[in-house]
C-alpha positions in Angstrom: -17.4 -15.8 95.0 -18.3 -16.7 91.5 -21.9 -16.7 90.5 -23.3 -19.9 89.1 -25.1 -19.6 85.7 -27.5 -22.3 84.8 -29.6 -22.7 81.6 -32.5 -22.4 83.4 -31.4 -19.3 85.3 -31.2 -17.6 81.6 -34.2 -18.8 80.7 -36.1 -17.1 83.6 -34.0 -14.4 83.3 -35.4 -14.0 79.4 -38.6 -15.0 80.6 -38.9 -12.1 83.2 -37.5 -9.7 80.7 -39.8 -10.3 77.8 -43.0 -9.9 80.3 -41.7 -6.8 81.6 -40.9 -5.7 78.2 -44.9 -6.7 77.0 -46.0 -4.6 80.0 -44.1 -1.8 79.2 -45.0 -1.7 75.5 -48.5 -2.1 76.7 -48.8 0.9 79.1 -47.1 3.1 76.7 -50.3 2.2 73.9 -52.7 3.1 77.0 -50.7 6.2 77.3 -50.4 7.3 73.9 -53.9 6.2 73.0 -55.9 8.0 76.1 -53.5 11.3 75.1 -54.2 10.8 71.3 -58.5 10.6 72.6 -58.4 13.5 75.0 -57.0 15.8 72.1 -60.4 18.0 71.5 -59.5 18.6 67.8 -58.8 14.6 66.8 -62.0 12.5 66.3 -61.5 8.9 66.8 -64.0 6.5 65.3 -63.4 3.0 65.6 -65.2 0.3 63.8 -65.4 -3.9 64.3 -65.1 -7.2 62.3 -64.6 -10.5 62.5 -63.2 -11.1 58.5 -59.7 -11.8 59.2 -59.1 -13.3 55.4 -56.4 -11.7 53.5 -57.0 -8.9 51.7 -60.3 -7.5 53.1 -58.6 -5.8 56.3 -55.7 -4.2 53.8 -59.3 -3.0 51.8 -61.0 -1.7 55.2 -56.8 0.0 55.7 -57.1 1.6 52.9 -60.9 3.1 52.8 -59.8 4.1 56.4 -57.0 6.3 55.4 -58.4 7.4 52.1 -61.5 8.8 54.4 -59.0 10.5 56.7 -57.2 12.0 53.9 -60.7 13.4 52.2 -61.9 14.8 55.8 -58.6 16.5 56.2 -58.7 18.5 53.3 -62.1 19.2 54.5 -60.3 20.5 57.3 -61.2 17.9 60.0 -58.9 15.7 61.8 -60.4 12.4 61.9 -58.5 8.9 62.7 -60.2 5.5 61.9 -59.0 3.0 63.9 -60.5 -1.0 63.0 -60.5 -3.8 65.3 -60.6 -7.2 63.2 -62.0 -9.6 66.1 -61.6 -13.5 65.7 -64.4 -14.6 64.5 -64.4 -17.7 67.0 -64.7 -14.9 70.5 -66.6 -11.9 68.1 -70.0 -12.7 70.1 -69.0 -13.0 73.1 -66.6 -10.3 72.6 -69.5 -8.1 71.0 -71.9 -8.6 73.9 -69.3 -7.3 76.3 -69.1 -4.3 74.8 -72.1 -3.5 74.4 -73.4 -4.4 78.0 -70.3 -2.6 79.2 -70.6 0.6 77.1 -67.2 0.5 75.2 -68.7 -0.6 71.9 -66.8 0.9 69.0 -68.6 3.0 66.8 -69.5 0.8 63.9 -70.1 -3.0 64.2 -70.2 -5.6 62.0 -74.0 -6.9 62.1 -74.9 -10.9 62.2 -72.9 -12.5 65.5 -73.9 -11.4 68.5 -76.6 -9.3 67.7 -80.1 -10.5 68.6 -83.4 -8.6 67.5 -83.2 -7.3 71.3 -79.6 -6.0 71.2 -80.2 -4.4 68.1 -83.4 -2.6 69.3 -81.3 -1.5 72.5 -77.8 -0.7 71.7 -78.4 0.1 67.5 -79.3 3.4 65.6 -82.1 2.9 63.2 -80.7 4.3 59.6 -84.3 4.1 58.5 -84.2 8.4 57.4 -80.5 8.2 56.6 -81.1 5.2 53.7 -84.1 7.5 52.4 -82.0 10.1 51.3 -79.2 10.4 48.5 -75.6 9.2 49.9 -73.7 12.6 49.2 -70.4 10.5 48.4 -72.5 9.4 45.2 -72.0 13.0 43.8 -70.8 13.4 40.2 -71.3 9.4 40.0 -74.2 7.2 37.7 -75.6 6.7 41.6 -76.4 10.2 42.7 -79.3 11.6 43.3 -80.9 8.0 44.3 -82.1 7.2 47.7 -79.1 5.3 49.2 -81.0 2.2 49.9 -81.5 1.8 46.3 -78.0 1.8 45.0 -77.4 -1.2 46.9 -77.6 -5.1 45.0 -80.4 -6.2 46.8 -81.9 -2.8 48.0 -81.0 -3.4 51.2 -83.8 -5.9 51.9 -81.2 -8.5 53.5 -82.1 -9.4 57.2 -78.9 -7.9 58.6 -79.8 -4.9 56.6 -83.8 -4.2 57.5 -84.6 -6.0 60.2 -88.4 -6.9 59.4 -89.2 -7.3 63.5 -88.4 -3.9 64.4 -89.6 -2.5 61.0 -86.2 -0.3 61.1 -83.3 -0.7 58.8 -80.5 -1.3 60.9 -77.1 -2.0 58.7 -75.3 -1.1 55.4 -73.3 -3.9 53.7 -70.1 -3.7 51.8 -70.1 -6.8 50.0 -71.9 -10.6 49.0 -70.6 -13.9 48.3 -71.1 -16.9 45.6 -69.7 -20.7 45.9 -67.6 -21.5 43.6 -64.6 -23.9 42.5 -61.4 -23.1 43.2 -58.4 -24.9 41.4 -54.3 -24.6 41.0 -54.1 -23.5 37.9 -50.5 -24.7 37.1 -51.7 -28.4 37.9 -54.6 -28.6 36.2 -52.4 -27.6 33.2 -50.3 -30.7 33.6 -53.2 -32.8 34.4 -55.3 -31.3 31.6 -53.3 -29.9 29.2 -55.5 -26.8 27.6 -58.9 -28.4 28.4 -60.9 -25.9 29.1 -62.4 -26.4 32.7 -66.1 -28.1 33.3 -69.0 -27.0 33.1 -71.3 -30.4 33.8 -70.9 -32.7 36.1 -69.6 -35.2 33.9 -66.9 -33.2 32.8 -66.0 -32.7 36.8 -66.7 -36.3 37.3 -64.1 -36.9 34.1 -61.2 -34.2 35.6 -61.3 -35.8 39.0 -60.4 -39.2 37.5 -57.8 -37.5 35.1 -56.4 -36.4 38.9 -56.0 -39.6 40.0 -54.3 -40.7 37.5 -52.1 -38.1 37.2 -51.5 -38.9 40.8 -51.0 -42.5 40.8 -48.6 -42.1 37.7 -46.6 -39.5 39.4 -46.7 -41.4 43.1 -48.4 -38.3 44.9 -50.7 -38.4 47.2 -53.0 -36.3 45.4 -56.8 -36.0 45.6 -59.5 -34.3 43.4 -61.0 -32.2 45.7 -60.1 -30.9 49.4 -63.3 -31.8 51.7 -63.9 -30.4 55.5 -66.7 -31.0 57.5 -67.1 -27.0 56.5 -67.0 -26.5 52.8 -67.7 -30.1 51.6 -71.6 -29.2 52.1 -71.8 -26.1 50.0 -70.8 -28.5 47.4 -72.8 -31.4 48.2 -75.7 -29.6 49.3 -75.8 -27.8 45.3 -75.7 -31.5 43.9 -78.5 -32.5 46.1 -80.7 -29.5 45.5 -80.4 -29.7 42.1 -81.9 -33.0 41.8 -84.8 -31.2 44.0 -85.8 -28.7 42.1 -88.6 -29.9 40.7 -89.8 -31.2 43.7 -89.7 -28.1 45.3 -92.4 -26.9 42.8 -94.4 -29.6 43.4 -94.4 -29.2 47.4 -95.2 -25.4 46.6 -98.6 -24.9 47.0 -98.3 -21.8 47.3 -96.4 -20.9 44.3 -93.5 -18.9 45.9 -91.2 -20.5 43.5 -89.5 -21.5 46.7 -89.8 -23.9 49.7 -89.2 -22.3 53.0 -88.5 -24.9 56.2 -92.1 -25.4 56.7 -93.2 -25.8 53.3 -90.4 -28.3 52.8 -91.8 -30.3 56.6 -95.1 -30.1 56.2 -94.9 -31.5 52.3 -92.6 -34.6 53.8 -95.6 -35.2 56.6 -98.3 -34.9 54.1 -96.3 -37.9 51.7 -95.3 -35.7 48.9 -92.0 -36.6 49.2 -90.0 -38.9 51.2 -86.8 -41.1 51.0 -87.4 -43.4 48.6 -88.5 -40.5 46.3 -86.5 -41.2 42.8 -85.2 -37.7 43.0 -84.1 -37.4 46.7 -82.4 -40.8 45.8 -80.8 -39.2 42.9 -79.6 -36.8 45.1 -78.3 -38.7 47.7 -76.7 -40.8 44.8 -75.1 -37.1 43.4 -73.4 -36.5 47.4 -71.7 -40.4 47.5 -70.0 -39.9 43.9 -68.5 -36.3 45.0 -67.5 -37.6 48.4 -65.4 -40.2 46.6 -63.2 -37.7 44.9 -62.8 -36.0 48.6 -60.0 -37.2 50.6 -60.5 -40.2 53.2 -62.2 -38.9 56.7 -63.1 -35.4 55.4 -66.0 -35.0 57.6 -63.7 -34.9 61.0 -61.3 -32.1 58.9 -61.7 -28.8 59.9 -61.6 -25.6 57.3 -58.4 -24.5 58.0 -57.0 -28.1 57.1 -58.3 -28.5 54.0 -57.1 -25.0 53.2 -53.9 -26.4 53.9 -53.8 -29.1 51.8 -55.5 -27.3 48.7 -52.7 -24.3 48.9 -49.7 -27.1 49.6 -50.9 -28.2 46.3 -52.0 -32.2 47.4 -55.4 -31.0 45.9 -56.8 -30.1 42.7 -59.8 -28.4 43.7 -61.3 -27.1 46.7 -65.3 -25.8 46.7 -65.6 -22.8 49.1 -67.1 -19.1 48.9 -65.8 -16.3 47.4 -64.9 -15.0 50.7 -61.9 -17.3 50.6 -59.9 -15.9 47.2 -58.1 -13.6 48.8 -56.9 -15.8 52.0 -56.1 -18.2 48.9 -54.2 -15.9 46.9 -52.2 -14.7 50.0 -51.0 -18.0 51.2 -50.6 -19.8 47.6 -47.2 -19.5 45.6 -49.1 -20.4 42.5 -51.8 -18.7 39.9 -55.6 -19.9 41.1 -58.9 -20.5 38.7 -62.1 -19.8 39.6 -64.7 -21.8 37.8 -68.8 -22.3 38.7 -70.1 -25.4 40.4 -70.7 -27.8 37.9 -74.0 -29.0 38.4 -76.1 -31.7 36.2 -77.9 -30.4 33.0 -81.2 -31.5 32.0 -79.1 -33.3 29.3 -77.4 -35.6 31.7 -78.7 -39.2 30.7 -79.4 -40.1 34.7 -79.2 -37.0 36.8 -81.3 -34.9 34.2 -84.6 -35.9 34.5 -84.6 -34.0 37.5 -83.0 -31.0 36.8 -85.0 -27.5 35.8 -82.2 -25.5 34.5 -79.1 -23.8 36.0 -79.6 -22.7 39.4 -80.3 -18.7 39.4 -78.2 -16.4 41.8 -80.3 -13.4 42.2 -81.4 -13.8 45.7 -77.8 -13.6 46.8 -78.1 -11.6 49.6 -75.5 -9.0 50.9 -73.3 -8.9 54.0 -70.2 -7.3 56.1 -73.0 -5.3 57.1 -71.8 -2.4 60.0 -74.9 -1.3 62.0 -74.0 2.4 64.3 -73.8 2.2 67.6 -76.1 4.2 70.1 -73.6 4.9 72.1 -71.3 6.6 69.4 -69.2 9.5 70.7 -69.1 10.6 67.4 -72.3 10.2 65.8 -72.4 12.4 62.8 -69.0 11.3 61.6 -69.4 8.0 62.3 -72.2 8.6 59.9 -70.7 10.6 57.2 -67.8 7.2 57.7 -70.6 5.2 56.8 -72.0 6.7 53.9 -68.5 7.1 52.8 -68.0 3.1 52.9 -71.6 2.2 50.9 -71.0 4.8 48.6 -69.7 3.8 44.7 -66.4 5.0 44.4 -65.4 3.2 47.9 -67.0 0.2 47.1 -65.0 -0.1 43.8 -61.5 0.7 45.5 -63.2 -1.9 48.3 -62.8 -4.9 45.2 -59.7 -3.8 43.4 -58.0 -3.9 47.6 -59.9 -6.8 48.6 -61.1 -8.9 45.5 -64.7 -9.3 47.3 -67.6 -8.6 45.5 -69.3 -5.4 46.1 -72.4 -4.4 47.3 -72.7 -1.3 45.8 -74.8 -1.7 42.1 -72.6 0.1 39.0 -69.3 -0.9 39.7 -67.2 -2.1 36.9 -65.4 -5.3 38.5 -61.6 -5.7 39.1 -60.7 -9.0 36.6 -60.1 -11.1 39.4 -63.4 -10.5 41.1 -65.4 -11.2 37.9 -65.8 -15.0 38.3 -67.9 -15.0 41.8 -70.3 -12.1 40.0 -73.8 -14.4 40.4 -75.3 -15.6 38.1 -79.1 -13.7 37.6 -80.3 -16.3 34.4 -81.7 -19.4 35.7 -84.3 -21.4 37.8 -84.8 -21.4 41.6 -82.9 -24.1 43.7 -84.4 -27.3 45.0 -84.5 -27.9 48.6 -82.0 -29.8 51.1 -82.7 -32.3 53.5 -82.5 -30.0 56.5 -80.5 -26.0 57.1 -79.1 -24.7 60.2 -82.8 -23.4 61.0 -84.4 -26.4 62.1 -82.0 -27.7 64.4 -83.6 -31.5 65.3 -83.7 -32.1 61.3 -80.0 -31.2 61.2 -79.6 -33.0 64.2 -80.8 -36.4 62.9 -79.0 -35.7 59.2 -75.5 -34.6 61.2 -75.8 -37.9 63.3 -76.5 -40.1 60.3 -74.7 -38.5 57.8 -71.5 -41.3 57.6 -74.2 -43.2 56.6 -74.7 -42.0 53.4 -70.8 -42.4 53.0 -70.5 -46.2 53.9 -71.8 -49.7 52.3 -72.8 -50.3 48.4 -76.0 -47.5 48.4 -77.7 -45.0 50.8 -79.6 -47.8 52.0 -78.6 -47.6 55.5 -78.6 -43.8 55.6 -82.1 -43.9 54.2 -83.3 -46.2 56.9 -81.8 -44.3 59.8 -83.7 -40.8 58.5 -86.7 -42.8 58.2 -86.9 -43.2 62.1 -85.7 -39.8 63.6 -86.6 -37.8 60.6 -90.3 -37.6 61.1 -90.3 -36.9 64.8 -87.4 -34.4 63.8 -89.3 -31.9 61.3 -92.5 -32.2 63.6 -90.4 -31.0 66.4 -89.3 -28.1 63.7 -92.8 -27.3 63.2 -93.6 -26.9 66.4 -90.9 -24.5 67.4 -91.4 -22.2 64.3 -95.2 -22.3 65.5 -93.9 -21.2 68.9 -91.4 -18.8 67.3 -94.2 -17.2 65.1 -96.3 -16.5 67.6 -94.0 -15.0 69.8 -93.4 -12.9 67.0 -97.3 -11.9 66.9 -97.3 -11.1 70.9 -94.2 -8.9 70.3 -95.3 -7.2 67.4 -99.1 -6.4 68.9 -97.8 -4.0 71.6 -95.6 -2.1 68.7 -98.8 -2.1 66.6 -100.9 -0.9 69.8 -97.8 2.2 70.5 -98.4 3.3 66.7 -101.8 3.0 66.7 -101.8 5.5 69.8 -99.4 7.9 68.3 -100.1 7.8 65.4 -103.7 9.6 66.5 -101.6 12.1 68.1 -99.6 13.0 65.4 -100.2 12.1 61.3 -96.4 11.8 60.8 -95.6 10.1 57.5 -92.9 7.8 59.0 -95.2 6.5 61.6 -97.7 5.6 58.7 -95.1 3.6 56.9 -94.5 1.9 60.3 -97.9 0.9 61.2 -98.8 -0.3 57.2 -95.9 -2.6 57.3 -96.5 -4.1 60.9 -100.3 -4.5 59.8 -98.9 -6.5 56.7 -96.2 -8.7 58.5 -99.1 -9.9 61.2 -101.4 -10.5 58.4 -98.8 -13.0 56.9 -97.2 -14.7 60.0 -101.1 -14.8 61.5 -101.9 -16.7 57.8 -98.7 -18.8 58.5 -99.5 -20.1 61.8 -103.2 -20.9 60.9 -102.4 -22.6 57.7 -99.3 -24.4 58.9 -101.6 -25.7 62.3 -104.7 -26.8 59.7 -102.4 -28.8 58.1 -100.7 -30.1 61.1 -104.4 -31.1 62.2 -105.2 -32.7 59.2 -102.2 -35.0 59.4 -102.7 -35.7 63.2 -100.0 -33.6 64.6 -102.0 -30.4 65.9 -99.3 -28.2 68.4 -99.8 -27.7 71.8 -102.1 -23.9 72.2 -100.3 -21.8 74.2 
């Protein structure tokens, strides 16, 4: 009897195969993995991400085995295993494990992790960051507490969290926006022309493109837009025509304008949409949008990635987190040059500029906070001080060409560019930031607006209807949001008051000075942010 063979026989057949195949591969990395963990002289620490660009998990690879390596000769078996998580299922991903207790023993700080989940599932590093990081030995660093061998001291949120009055994370690295171009193009577009440095010199490049394209039938554009980095562009142009505005709405004198400030100065008529320099502004984001490609607002990242690294676009403005990825997937030589903003020369734009826009706040991230629950506490420790010590963090830029966040290292050449920029002037302020969510609400819905007709007449004219309404609505939830904050903090101020008659411990002191000083300010915040409110007619509902 002969046996009939079909294609889609085969096909199962294959099918079967391959998922029993899968299971069996599977089982046998349970297997080997639970055997490798039950082996009482291997310590296993394990440590989570979500920063799948190129480069930076070879550069986590390679700290991982050169750690191994140093704790061997030491003697002690260790094996560093990292988990690079999507970044799209990280929180989610991180929540599980932590309510399920099979957290690794590091995490990556910033999705997923809520002042709550901190406080519960996190080790405070407050002691550990007061002490010199013994990896600093026989470098320019030791002998300092670790805390201040990092870029910004370790004052970033993700770092010290000011809520719990604990410092909570140590960060390998921080990011600038900058330009990114082919280099081989420009070169036939531009010849030796050094690349811009004002805006009319961009302006004047992106119309040298077009050319180029139109004479060469390619469909090539100046700059590859996305509904994610288009903004970190745009949003530069517009705050640099805000920047003195933002000193005049700073009554204070902070020599910044937080989301309040910025609200409270639109409600009390310093500055609305017919303002010559949010015009300006608005003016600044139409011209660059022009030299994006059609319909750029519904691409995603990873598309205009694509067509910048296909080489169908010049430019492409993104942050310094990107080079690598770039670099990996490009078969040509990429430039890195600032974003080239509008001098206080420029005969229109000018008038509102201060100066170039300084980069010393820049704060610092791929911050790993340590897990309560870490089998391996002290190593996991000593792993940590490893990775924020000097001579990791400069093998960390040569592997992964991300800046540092380590002070005194001496930069790989292709990481020099995205160093920030510490001479200049603070920024101006944008019309709304992920923070106050009805003001970004009304700017997302009327944001083709700006993009469409002869002028931003008609964009103008919608955010004069739901903007208002919008940043009172803001107000009101950071009045809530403060004085949440205030309840919270009085029953941690109450526990140290109490212990700290007990017991005169000098850590407990530090505690209690800087809760006393945060309530002090967010108390002064809510009053004076509600006296204005009531002035203007707009007083919050009292709890």
């Amino acid at each position: 009897m002969k046996v009939r063979v079909t294609r889609e026989g085969v096909f199962n057949t294959i099918g079967v195969g391959l998922l029993v195949l899968c299971f069996v591969v599977a089982l046998a990395r349970v297997m080997f993995r639970a055997q490798r963990e039950s082996d009482p002289g291997l310590v296993t620490l394990r440590f989570a991400h979500w920063q799948l660009e190129g480069g930076v998990r070879d550069a986590m690879d390679v700290l991982s085995r050169e750690y191994e390596q140093l704790r061997a000769a030491e003697g002690v078996r260790v094996r560093v295993e990292q988990m690079a998580v999507p970044e799209r299922v990280y929180p989610n991903w991180v929540i599980t494990q932590l309510v399920g207790g099979t957290e690794p023993d590091l995490i990556q700080l910033g999705m997923g992790t809520s002042d709550e989940r901190i406080a519960r599932y996190f080790e405070p590093l407050t002691r550990l960051v007061d002490e010199p990081n013994a990896f600093n030995r026989g470098t320019p660093l030791e002998g300092r507490r670790w805390r201040e061998t990092f870029i910004d001291g370790l004052e970033s949120p993700l770092s010290y969290n000011p809520a719990l009055l604990e410092y909570y994370g140590i960060p390998l690295s921080l990011h600038t926006i900058r330009i990114f171009y082919n280099v081989p193009l420009y070169r036939k577009i531009a010849g030796e022309t050094p690349t811009p440095t004002d805006y009319n010199q961009f302006l004047q490049l992106c119309r040298r493109v077009r050319e180029y394209g139109e004479a060469n039938r390619r469909a090539l554009v100046p700059v590859a837009g996305s509904k994610y980095n288009a903004p970190y562009l745009m949003g530069a142009l517009y705050g640099s025509q805000t920047q003195r505005l933002m000193l005049e709405s700073d009554r204070a004198h902070q020599l910044r304008t937080d989301d309040s400030i910025r609200g409270l100065a639109y409600l009390d008529g310093r500055w609305d949409f017919d303002h010559p320099a949010v015009r300006s502004g608005l003016a600044l984001m139409r011209e660059v949008a022009r030299e994006m490609q059609p319909g750029f607002l519904q691409v995603a990242r990873e598309d205009a990635t694509v067509q910048f690294v296909q080489g169908r676009s010049l430019m492409i403005a993104t942050g310094s987190w990107d080079a690598s990825s770039f670099r990996v997937q490009a078969d040509f030589e990429i430039g890195v040059f600032e974003l080239p903003l509008p001098t206080r020369e420029h005969p229109v734009y000018g008038q509102f500029v201060l100066g170039p826009v300084s980069e010393a706040g820049t704060g610092t991230g791929l911050t790993f906070g340590l897990t309560r629950n870490s089998a391996n506490r002290e190593e996991a420790i000593r792993f940590l001080q490893y990775l924020g010590s000097l001579p990791a963090s400069r093998r960390f830029a040569e592997v992964s060409g991300w800046l540092p966040a380590v002070v005194g290292v001496d930069l790989p050449p292709q990481v020099r560019p995205f160093q920030p920029l510490t001479d200049g002037y603070p920024p101006g302020f944008n019309i709304a930031t992920p923070a106050t969510l009805e003001a970004m609400r009304a700017y997302d819905r009327h944001f083709y607006l700006l993009l469409q007709g002869a002028d931003a007449s008609a964009f103008v004219e919608a955010m004069k209807r739901d903007y208002p309404g919008a940043v009172l609505q803001d107000l009101w939830a950071s009045d809530r949001g403060r004085l949440r904050a205030v309840q919270r903090n009085d029953t941690t101020a109450a526990a140290l008051s109490q212990i700290g008659r007990a017991s005169r411990d000098a850590e407990h002191e530090r505690k209690q000075a800087e809760l006393t000083e945060s309530q002090f300010g967010l108390e002064l915040g809510i009053e004076q942010a509600r006296w204005r409110l009531e002035q203007l007619g707009h007083p919050p509902a009292r709890p």
